[in-house]
ROSE-856109 format. One line per field, with one value per residue (C-alpha): z, y, x; residue number from 0; residue in three letters. Coordinates in Angstrom, 1 decimal. Each point is the difference from the previous one (the first is absolute). Layout:
% ROSE-856109
up c(Z / ...)
north c(Y / ...)
east c(X / ...)
nr c(NUM / ...)
rest c(ala / ...)
END
This chain:
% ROSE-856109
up c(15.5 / -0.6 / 2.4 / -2.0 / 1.8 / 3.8 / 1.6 / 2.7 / 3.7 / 0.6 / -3.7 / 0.6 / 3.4 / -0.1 / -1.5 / 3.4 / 2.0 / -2.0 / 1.3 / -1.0 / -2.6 / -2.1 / -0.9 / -3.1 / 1.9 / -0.4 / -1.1 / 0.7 / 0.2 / 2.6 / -0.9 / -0.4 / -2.9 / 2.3 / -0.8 / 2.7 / 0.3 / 2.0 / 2.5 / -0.1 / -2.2 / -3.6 / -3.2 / -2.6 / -3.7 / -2.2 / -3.2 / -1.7 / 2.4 / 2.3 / 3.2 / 0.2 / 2.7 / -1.5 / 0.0 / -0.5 / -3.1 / -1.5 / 0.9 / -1.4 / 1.5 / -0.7 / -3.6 / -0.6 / -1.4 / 2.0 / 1.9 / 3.0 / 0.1 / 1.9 / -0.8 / 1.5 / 1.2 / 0.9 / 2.9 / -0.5 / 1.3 / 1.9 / 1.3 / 4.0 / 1.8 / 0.5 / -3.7 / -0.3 / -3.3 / 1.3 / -1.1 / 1.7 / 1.6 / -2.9 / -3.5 / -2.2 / -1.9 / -3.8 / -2.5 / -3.5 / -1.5 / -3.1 / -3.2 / 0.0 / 2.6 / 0.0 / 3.0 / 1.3 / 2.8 / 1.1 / 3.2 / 2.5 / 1.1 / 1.9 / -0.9 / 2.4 / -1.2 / -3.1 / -1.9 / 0.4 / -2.5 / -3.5 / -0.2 / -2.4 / -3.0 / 1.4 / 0.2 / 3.4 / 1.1 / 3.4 / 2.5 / 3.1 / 2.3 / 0.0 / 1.7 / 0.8 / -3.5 / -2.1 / -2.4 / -3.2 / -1.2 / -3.3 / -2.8 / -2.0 / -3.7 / -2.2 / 0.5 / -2.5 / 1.4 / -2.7 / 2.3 / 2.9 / 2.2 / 0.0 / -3.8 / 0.7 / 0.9 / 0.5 / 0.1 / -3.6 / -1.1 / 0.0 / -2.6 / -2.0 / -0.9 / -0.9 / -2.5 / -2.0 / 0.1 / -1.9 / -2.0 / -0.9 / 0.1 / -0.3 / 0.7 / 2.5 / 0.7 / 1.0 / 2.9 / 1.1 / 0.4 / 2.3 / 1.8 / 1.0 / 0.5 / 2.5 / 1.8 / -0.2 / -0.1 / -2.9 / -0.7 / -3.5 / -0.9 / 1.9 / -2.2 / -3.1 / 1.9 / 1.3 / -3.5 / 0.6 / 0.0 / -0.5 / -0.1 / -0.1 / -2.9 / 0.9 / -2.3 / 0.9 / 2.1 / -0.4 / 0.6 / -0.8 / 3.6 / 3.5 / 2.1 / 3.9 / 0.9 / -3.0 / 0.9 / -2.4 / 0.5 / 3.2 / 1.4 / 2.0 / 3.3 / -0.4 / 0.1 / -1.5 / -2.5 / -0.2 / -3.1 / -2.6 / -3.2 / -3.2 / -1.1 / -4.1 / -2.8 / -1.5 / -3.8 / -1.4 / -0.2 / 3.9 / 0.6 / -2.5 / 1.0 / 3.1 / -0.9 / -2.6 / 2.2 / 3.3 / -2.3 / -2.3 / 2.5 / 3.9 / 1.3 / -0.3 / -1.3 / 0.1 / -0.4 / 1.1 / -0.6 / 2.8 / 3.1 / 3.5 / -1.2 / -2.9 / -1.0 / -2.6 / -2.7 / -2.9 / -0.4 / -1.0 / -2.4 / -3.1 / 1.6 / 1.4 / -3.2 / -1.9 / 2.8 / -0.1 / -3.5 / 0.0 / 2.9 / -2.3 / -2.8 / 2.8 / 1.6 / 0.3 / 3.7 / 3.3 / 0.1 / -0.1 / 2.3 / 1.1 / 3.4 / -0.8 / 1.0 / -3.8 / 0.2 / -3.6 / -1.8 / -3.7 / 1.8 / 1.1 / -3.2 / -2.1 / 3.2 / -0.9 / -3.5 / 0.3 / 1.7 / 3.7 / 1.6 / 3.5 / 2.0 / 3.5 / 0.3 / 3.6 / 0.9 / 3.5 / -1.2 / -2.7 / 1.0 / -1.5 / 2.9 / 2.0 / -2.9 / -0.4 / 3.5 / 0.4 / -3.2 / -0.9 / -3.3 / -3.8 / -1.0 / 0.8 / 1.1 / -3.2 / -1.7 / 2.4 / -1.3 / -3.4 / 0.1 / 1.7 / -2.7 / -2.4 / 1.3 / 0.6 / -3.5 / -1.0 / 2.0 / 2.9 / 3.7 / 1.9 / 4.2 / 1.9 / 2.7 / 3.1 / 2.1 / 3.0 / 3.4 / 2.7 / 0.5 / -3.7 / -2.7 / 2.2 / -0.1 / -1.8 / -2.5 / -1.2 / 0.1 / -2.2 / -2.3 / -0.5 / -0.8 / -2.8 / -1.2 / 0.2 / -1.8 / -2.7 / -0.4 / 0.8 / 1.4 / 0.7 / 3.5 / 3.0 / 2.0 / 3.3 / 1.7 / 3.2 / -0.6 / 1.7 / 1.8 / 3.1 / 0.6 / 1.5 / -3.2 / -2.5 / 1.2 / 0.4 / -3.7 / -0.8 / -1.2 / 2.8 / 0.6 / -0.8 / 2.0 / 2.9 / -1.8 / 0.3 / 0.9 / -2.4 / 0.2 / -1.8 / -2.4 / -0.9 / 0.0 / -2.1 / -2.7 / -0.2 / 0.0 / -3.1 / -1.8 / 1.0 / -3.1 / 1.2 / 1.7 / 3.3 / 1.6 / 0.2 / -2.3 / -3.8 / -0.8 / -3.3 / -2.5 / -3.3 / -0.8)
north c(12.9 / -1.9 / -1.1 / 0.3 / -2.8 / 0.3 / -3.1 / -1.9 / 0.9 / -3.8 / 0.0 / -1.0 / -1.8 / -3.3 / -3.2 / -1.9 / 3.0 / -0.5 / -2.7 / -3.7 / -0.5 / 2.6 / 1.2 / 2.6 / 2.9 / 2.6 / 3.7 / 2.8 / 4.1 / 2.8 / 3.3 / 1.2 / -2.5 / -1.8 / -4.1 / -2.3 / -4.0 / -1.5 / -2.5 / -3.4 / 1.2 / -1.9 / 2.2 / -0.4 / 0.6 / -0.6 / -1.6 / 1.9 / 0.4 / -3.1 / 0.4 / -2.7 / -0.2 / 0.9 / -2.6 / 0.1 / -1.5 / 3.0 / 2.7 / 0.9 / 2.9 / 3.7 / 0.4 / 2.9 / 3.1 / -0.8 / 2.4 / -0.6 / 1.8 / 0.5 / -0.5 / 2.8 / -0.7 / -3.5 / -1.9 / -2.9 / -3.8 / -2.6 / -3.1 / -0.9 / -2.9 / -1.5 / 0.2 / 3.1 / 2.3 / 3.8 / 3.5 / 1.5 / 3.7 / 1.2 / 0.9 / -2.9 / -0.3 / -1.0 / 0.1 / 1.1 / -2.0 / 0.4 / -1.0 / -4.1 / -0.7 / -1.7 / 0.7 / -3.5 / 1.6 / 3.1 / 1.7 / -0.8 / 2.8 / 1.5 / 3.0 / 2.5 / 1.4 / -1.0 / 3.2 / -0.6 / 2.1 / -2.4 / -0.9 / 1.8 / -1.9 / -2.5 / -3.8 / -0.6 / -3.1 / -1.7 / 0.2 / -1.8 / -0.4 / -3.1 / -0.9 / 4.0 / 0.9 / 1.8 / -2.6 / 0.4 / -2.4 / -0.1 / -2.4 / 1.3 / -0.4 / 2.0 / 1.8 / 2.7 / 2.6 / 2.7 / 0.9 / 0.5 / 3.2 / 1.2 / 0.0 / 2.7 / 3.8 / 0.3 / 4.1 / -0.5 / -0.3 / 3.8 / 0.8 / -3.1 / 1.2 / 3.5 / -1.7 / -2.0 / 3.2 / 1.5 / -3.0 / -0.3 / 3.4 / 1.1 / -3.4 / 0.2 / -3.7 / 1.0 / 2.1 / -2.3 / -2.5 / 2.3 / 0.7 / -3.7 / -0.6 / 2.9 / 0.2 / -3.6 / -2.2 / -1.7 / -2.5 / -0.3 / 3.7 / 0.4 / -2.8 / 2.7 / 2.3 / -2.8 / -1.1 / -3.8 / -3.0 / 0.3 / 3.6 / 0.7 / 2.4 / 0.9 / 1.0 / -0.5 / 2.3 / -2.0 / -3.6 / -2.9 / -0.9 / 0.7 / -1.9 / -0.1 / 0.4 / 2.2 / 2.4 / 2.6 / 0.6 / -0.5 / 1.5 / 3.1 / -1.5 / -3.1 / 0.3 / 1.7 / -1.2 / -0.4 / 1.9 / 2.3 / -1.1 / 1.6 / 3.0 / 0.4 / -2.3 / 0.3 / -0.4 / -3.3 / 2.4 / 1.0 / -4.0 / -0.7 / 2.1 / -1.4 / -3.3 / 0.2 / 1.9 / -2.5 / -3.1 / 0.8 / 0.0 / -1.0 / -3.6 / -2.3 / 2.5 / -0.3 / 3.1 / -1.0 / 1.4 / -0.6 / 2.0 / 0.5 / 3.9 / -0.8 / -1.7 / -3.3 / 0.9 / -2.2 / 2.6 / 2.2 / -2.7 / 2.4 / 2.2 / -3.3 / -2.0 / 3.2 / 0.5 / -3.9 / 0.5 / 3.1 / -1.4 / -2.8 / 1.6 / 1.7 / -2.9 / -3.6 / -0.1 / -0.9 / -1.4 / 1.6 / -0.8 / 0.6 / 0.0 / -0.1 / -1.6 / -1.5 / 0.9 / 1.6 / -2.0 / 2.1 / 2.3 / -3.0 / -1.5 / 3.4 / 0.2 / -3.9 / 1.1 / 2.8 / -2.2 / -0.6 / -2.5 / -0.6 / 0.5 / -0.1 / -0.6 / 1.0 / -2.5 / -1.3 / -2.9 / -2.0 / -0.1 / 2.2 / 0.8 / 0.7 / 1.8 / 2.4 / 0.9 / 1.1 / 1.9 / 1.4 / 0.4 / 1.0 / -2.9 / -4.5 / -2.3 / -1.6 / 2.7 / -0.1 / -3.7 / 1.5 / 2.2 / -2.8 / -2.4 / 2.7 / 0.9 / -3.6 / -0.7 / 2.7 / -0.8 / 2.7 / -1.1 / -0.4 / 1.0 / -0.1 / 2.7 / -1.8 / 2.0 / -2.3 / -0.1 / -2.6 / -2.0 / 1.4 / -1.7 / -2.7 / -1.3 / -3.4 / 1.7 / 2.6 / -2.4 / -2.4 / 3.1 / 0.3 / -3.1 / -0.3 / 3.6 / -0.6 / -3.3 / 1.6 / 3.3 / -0.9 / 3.3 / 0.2 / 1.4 / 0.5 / 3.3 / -0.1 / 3.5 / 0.5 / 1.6 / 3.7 / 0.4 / 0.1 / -4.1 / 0.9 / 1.9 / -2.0 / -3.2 / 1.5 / 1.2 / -3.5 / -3.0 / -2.1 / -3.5 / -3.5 / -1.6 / 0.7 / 1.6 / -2.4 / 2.6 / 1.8 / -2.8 / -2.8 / 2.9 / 0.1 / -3.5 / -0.7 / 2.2 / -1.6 / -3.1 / 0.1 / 2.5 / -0.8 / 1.9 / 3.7 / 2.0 / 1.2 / 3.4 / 3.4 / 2.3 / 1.0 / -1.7 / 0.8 / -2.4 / 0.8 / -1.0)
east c(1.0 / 3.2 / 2.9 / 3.0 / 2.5 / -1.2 / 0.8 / -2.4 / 1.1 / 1.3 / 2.2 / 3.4 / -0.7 / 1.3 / -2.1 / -0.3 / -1.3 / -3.6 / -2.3 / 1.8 / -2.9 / 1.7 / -3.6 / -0.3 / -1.1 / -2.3 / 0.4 / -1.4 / 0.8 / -0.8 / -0.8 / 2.6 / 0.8 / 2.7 / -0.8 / 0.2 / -0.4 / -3.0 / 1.9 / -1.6 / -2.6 / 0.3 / -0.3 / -2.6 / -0.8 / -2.4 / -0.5 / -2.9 / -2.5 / 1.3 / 1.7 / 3.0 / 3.3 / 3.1 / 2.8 / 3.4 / -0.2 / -2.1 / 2.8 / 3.4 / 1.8 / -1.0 / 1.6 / 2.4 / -1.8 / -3.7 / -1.7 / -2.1 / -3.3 / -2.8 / -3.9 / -1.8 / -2.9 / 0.3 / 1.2 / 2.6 / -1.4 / 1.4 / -0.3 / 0.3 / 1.7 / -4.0 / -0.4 / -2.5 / 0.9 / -0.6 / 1.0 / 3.0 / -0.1 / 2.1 / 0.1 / 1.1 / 2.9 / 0.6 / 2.8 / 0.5 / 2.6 / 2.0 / -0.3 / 1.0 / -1.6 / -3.5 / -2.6 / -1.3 / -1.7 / -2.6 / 0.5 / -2.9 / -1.8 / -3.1 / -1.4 / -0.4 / -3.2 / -2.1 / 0.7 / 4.0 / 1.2 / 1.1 / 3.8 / 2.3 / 0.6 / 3.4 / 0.5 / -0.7 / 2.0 / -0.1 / 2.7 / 0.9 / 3.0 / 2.0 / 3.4 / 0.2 / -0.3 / -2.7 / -1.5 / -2.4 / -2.3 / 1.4 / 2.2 / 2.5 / -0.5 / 2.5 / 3.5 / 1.0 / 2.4 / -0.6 / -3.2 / 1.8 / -0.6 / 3.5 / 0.2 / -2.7 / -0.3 / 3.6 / 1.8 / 0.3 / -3.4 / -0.7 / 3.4 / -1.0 / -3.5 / 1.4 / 2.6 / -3.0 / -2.2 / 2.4 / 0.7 / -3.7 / -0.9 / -3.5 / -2.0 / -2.4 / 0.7 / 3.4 / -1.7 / -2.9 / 2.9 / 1.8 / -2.8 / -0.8 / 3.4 / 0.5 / -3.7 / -0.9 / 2.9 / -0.5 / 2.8 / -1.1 / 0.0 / 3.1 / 1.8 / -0.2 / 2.0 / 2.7 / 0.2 / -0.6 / -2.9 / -3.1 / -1.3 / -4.1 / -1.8 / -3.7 / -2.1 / -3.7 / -1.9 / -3.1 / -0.9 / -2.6 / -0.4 / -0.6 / 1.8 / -0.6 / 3.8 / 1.5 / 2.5 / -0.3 / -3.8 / -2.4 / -3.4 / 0.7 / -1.8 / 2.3 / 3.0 / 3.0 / 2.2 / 3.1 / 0.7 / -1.7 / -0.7 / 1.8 / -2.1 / 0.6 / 0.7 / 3.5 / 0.8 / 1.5 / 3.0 / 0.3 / -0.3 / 2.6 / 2.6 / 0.3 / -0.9 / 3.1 / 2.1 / -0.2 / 0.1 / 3.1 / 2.4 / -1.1 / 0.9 / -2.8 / -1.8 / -4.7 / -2.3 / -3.0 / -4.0 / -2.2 / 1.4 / -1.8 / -0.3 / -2.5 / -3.6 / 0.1 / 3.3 / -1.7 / -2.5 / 2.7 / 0.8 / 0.2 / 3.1 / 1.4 / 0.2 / 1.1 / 3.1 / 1.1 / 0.5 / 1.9 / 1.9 / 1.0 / 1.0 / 3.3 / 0.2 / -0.3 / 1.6 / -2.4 / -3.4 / -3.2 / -2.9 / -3.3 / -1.5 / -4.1 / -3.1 / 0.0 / -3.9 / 0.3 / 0.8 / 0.3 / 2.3 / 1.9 / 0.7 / 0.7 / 2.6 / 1.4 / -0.2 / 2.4 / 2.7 / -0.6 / 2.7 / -2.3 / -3.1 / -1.3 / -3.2 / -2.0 / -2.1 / -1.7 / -1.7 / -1.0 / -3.7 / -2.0 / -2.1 / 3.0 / 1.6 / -3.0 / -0.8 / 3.8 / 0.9 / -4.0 / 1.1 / -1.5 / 1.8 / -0.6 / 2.8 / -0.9 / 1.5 / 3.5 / 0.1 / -0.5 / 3.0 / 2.4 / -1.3 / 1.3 / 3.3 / 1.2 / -0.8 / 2.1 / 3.4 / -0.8 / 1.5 / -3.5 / 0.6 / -3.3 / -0.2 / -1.8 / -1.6 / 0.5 / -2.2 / 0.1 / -3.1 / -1.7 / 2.5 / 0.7 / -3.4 / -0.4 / -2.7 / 2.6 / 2.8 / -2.3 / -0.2 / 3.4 / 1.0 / -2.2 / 1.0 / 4.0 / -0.5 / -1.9 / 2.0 / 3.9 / 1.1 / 3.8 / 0.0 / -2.5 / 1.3 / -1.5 / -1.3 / -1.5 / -3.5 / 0.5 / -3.7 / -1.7 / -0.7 / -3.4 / -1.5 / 1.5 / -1.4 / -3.4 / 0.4 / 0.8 / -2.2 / -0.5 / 2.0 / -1.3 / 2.8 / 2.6 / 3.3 / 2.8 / 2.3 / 2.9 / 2.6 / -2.5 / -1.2 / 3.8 / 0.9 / -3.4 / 0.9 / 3.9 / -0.9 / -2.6 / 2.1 / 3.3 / 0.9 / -0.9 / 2.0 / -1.1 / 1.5 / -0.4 / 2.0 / 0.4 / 3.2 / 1.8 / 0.0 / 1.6 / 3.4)
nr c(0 / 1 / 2 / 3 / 4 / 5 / 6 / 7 / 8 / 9 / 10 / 11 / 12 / 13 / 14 / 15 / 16 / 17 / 18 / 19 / 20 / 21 / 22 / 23 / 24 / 25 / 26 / 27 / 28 / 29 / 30 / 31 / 32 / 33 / 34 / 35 / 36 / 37 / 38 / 39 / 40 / 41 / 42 / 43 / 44 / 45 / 46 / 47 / 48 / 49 / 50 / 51 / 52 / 53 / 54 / 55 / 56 / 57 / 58 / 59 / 60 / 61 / 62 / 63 / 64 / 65 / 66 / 67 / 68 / 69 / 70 / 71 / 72 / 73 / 74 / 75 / 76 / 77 / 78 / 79 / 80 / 81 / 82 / 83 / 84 / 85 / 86 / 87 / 88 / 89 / 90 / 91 / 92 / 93 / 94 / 95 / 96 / 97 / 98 / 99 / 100 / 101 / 102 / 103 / 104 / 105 / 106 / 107 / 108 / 109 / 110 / 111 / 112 / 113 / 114 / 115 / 116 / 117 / 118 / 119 / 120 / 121 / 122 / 123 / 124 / 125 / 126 / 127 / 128 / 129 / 130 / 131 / 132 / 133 / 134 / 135 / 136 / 137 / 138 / 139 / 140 / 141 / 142 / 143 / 144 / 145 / 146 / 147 / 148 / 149 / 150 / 151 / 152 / 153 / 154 / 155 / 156 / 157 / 158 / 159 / 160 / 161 / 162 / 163 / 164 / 165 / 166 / 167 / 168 / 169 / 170 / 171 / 172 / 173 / 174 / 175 / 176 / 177 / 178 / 179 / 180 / 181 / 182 / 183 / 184 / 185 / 186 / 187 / 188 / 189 / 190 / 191 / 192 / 193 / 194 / 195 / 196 / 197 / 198 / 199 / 200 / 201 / 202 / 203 / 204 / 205 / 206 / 207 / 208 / 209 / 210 / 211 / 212 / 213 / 214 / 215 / 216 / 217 / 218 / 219 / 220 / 221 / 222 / 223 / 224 / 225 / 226 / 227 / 228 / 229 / 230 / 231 / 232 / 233 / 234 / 235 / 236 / 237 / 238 / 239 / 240 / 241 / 242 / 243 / 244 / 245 / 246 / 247 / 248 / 249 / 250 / 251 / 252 / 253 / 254 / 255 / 256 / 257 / 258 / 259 / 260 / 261 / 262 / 263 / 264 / 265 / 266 / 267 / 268 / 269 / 270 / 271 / 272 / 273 / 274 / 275 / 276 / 277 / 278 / 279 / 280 / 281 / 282 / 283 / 284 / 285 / 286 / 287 / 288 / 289 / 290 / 291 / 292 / 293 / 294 / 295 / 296 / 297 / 298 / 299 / 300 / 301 / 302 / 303 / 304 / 305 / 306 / 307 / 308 / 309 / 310 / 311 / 312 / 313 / 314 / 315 / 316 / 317 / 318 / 319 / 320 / 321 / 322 / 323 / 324 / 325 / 326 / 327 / 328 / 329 / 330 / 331 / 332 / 333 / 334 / 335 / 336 / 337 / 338 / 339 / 340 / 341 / 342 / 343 / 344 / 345 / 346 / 347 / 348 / 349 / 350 / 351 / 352 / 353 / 354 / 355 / 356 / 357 / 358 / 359 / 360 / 361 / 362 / 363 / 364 / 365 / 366 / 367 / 368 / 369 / 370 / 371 / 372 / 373 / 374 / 375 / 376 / 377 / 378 / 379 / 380 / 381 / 382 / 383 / 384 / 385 / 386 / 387 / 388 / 389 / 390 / 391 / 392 / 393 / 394 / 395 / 396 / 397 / 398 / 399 / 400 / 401 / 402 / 403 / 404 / 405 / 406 / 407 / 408 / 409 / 410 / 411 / 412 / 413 / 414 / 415 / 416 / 417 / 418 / 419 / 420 / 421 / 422 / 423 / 424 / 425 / 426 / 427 / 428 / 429 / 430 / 431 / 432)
rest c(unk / unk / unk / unk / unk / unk / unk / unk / unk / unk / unk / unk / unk / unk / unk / unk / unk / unk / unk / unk / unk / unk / unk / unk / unk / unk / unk / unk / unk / unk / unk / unk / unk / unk / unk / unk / unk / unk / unk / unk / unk / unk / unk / unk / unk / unk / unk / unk / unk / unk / unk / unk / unk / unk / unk / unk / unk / unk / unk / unk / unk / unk / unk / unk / unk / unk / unk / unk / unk / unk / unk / unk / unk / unk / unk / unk / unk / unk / unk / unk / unk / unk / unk / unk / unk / unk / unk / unk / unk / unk / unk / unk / unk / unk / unk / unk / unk / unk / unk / unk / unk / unk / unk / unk / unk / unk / unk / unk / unk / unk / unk / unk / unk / unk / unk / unk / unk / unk / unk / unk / unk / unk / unk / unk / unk / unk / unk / unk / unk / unk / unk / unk / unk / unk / unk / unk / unk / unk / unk / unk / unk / unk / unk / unk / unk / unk / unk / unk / unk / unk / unk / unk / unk / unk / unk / unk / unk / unk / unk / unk / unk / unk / unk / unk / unk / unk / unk / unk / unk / unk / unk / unk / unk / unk / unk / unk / unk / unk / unk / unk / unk / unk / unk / unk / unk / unk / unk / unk / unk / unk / unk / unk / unk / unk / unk / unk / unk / unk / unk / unk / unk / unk / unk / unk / unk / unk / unk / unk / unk / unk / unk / unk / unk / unk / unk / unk / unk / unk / unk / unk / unk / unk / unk / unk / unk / unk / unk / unk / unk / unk / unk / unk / unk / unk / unk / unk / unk / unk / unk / unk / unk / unk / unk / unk / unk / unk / unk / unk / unk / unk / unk / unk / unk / unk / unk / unk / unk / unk / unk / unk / unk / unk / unk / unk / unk / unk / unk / unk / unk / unk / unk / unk / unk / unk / unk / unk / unk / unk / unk / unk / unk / unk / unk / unk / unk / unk / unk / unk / unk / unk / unk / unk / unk / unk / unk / unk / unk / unk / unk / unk / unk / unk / unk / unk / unk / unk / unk / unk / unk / unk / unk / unk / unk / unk / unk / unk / unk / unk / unk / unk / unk / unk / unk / unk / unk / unk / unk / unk / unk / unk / unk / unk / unk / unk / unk / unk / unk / unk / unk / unk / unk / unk / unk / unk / unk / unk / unk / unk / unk / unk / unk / unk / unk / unk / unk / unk / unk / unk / unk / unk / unk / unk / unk / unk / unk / unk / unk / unk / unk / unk / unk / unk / unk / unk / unk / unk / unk / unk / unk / unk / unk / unk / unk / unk / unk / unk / unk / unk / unk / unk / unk / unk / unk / unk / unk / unk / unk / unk / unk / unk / unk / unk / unk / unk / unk / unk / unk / unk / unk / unk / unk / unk / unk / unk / unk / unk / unk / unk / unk / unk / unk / unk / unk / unk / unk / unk / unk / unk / unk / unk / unk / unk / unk)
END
């Protein structure tokens, strides 16, 4: 259930009406989905499965473009004046922030019943009031207007994808496109239409993993997602079309394989390397880039071949162990490392996806990982993404830890400070000149 903007009962009271502490408060909502502060009752989070006291230091204000949202099922915690953590009699309270934004925090919880139904598949973040505001436990890590929510679903969207339909008549693309951009929001679908920035093409109904939190295909009794996958395999000439058609003329113009709608794109690496190079024989303009799990590696370097500019590579860790129990895949990390060995050699811009969760990546195992495997394979950028999935479930899926996480701030700092010469955000950015 989500709370789109509903405010806690005390929000706008003055500072110095609170208790002179200034304690972070607790949240919590009623029934009827109404959230409410806990007065003198301090708010808690976790970090994996660890309880900890929020502080101010761990908040920034409720970012533009978040949405509040309840966790059925399970009553938020606190902690009292004689130091006791409890659960509070109401549901607790997380948000989903935007894209930029980097979770540091969980939301605390107890559940109400041990067959609590599994959360849908979102980034639950911690919140808190502080100073009569609506905090999340979160750090910002990368501005880039283009993704913006009132670039988005504006009146025009609807005239816009008529005009390309008849532009590009007769490719089924053309009308998958339209019907993510119109049913399920999707900015980069919709970005065809507008004519502008980076724009996706799927092309894979199938796929070489199973991830626990993909979006375009879950388990019936889990939970639903968010999206449904592409159902047929166009021809190199259906890709091109569009491909050619967004890319000779839009303003920092990328097409990109690999979209939420669709399995693993480099197993479609036939129709993909076939399109670049029709593409590039009507134009040079844009870049071209891949968003894959870079576990086929064949597919990946006939797609290289043809004349790929960049790739994104998802990734939650650089541990095998880890690697495998998350993406349960045909393929071995081995063979991810294979395929950025391969397109660094060959002059492709390497971006790391990182599937990020609090008290999992931050551990000093996984962080140990990492360092070795950026100083070995100097990727260009590190985009940061809060891992959508119910906390409990994904870290009972996980390997267990050898040592306490050190939280997502040292996780950060660790990985600037022995590869100061990575990039850390969260977005695609366009790169040709």
């Amino acid at each position: 259930m989500r709370s789109r903007g509903k405010k806690s009962r005390h929000q706008g009271r003055r500072a110095n009406q609170h208790e002179s502490n200034e304690i972070v408060t607790a949240l919590y909502a009623d029934g009827d989905g109404e959230i409410y502060d806990a007065p003198n009752v301090a708010a808690l989070a976790k970090i994996g499965n660890d309880i900890v006291e929020l502080t101010a230091d761990d908040l920034i204000p409720l970012p533009p473009n978040s949405e509040l949202m309840l966790l059925p099922g399970r009553l938020a915690m606190g902690r009292l004046p004689n130091g006791e953590a409890m659960p509070l009699s109401g549901t607790a309270v997380a948000a989903m922030l935007p894209v930029g934004y980097t979770r540091t925090h969980l939301p605390a919880f107890k559940k109400d019943s041990d067959d609590a139904a599994m959360l849908p598949l979102y980034g639950y973040t911690a919140v808190a009031l502080y100073h009569d505001e609506i905090c999340a436990a979160a750090v910002y890590t990368d501005e880039n207007d283009k993704w913006e929510p009132h670039h988005y679903n504006t009146d025009a969207l609807k005239k816009l994808i008529d005009n390309v339909k008849r532009e590009l008549p007769n490719n089924r693309l053309v009308d998958h496109l339209a019907h993510c951009s119109l049913e399920y929001h999707c900015q980069t679908a919709q970005n065809l239409f507008y004519h502008r920035w980076e724009a996706g093409i799927p092309v894979s109904p199938a796929c070489n993993a199973n991830c626990l939190g993909c979006i375009s295909l879950q388990p019936a009794e889990c939970c639903p997602s968010p999206q449904s996958r592409i159902a047929f395999r166009p021809t190199a000439e259906e890709v091109a079309g569009i491909g050619a058609y967004h890319l000779s003329s839009a303003p920092d113009a990328i097409i990109s394989f690999g979209q939420g709608c669709e399995g693993e794109p480099s197993l479609e690496a036939g129709i993909i390397a076939d399109a670049i190079k029709l593409i590039r024989a009507r134009t040079k303009n844009g870049e071209i880039n891949i968003n894959s799990n870079a576990g086929y590696t064949e597919g990946i370097k006939k797609i290289v071949d043809a004349g790929l500019d960049t790739i994104r590579v998802s990734i939650i860790s650089a541990r095998a162990e880890s690697y495998e129990a998350y993406y349960r895949s045909s393929y071995s990390l081995d063979d991810v490392k294979a395929s950025i060995r391969y397109c660094l050699d060959n002059g492709v811009y390497v971006s790391l996806n990182l599937l990020y969760f609090p008290g999992f990546n931050d551990r000093p195992e996984e962080i140990s990982a990492w360092q070795k495997f950026l100083n070995e394979y100097k990727v260009h950028m590190i985009q940061m993404r809060n891992l959508n999935f119910d906390p409990d479930v994904f870290l009972a899926s996980m390997p267990k830890e050898n040592e306490a996480p050190l939280g997502t701030k040292r996780f950060l700092k660790s990985i600037r400070e022995s590869c100061p010469e990575i990039f850390i955000g969260s977005f695609s950015h366009y790169h040709k000149k």
